[in-house]
C-alpha positions as CSV (number, residue, x, y, z in Angstrom):
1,X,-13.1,13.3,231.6
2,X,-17.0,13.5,230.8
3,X,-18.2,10.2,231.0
4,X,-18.3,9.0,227.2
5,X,-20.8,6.8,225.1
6,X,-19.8,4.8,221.6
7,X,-23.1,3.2,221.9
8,X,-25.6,2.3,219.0
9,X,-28.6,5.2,220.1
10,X,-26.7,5.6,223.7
11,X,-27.0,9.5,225.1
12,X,-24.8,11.0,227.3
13,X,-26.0,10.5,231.2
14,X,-24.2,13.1,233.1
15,X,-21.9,12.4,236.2
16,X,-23.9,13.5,239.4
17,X,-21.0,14.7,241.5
18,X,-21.4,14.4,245.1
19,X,-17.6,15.4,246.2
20,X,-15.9,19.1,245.4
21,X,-13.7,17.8,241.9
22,X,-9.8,19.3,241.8
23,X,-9.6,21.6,239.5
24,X,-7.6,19.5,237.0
25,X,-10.6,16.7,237.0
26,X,-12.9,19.5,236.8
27,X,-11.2,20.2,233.6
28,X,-11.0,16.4,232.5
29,X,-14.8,16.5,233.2
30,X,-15.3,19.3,230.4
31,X,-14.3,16.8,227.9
32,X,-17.3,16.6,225.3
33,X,-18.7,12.5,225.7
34,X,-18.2,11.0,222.2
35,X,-21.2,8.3,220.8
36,X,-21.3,6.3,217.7
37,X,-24.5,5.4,215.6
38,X,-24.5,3.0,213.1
39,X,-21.4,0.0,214.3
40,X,-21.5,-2.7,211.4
41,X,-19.8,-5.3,209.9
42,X,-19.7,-7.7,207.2
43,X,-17.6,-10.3,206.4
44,X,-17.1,-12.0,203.1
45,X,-16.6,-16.0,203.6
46,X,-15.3,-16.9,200.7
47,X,-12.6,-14.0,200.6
48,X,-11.9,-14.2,204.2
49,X,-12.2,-10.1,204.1
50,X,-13.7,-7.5,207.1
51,X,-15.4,-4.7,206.2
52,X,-16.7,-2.6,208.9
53,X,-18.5,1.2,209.3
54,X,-18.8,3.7,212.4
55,X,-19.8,7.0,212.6
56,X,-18.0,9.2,215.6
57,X,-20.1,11.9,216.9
58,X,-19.6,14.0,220.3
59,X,-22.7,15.1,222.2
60,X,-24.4,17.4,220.0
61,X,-24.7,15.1,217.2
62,X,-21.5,17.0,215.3
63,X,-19.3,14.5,213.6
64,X,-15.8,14.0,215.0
65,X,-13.7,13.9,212.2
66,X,-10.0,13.0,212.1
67,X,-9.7,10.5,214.9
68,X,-8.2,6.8,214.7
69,X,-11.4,4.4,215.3
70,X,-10.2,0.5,216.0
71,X,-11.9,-2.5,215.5
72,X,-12.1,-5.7,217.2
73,X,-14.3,-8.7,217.2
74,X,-17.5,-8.5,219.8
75,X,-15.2,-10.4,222.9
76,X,-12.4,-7.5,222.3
77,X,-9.8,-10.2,221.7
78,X,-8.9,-10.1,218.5
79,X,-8.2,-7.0,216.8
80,X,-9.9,-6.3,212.9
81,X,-8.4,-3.1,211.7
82,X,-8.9,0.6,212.2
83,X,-9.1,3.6,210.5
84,X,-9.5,7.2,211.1
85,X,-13.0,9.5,210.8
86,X,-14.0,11.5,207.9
87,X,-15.5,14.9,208.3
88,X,-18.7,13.3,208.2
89,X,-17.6,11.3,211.6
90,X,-17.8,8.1,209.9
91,X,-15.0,5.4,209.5
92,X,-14.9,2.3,207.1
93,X,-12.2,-0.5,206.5
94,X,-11.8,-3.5,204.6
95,X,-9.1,-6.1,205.7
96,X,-8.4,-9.6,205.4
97,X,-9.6,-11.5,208.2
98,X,-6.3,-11.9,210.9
99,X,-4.9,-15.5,210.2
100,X,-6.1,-18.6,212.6
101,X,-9.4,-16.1,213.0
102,X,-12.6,-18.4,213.2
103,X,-15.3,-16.2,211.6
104,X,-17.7,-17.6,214.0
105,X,-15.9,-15.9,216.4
106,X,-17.0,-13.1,213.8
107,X,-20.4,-13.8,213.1
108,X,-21.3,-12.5,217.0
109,X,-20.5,-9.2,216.3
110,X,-17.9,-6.2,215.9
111,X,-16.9,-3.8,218.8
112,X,-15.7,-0.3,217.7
113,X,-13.2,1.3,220.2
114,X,-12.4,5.4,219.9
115,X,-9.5,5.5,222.5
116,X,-10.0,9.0,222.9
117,X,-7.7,12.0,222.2
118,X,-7.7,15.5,221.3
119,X,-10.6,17.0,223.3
120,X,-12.8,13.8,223.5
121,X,-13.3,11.1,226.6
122,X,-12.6,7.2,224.8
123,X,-16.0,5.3,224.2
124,X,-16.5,1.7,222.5
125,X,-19.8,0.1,221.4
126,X,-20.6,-3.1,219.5
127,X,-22.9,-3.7,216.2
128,X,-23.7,-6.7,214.1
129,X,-21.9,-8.8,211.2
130,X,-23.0,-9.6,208.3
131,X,-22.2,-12.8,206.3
132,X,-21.7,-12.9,202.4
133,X,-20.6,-15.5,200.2
């Protein structure tokens, strides 16, 4: 697979290869890297409720569209909720926070995974949250 970027502003570093590649990793290598602008995340205290926004892109800029994008809080241990990209590349939800969550656990951040699929490597990258009463 092409080495792939979900990373606020990240670009795509390619793999130096020092070694001949079989010809089915040379084919995994083709894979277009994926990076994702714009990772946010607010979170409404009062209503206990997770909104968050990514925008899916492969390395051209073009939008990926119709691919499941998770989320999870900063630490990866606790997943949000996902969705799936529009043909503009971008995702947004709007859950209720899991039960037993602490929202401080929150308040550091959201990480966005893309798990791959299709023709595209999987990437993750993490963004801010943004408290509202």
């Amino acid at each position: 697979m092409a080495s792939a970027l979900f990373a606020c502003g990240a670009a795509a570093l390619p793999a130096a290869a020092a070694e001949p590649v079989a010809p089915a990793a040379q084919a995994q290598q083709q894979q277009p890297a994926t990076e994702a602008t714009n990772v946010s995340g607010e979170i409404n205290l009062l209503a206990r409720n997770f909104s968050g926004y990514a925008n899916l892109v492969d390395d051209q800029g073009t939008p990926i569209a119709g691919e499941k994008v998770e989320f999870f809080t900063r630490d990866g241990s606790t997943f949000l909720a996902s969705g799936v990209t529009s043909a503009d590349g971008g995702v947004v939800i709007s859950e209720a926070l899991p039960l037993g969550l602490d929202t401080v656990q929150l308040l550091t951040g959201v990480e966005a995974r893309f798990s791959g699929g299709g023709d595209y490597a999987p990437s993750s990258a993490t963004g801010a949250v943004t408290p509202k009463v």
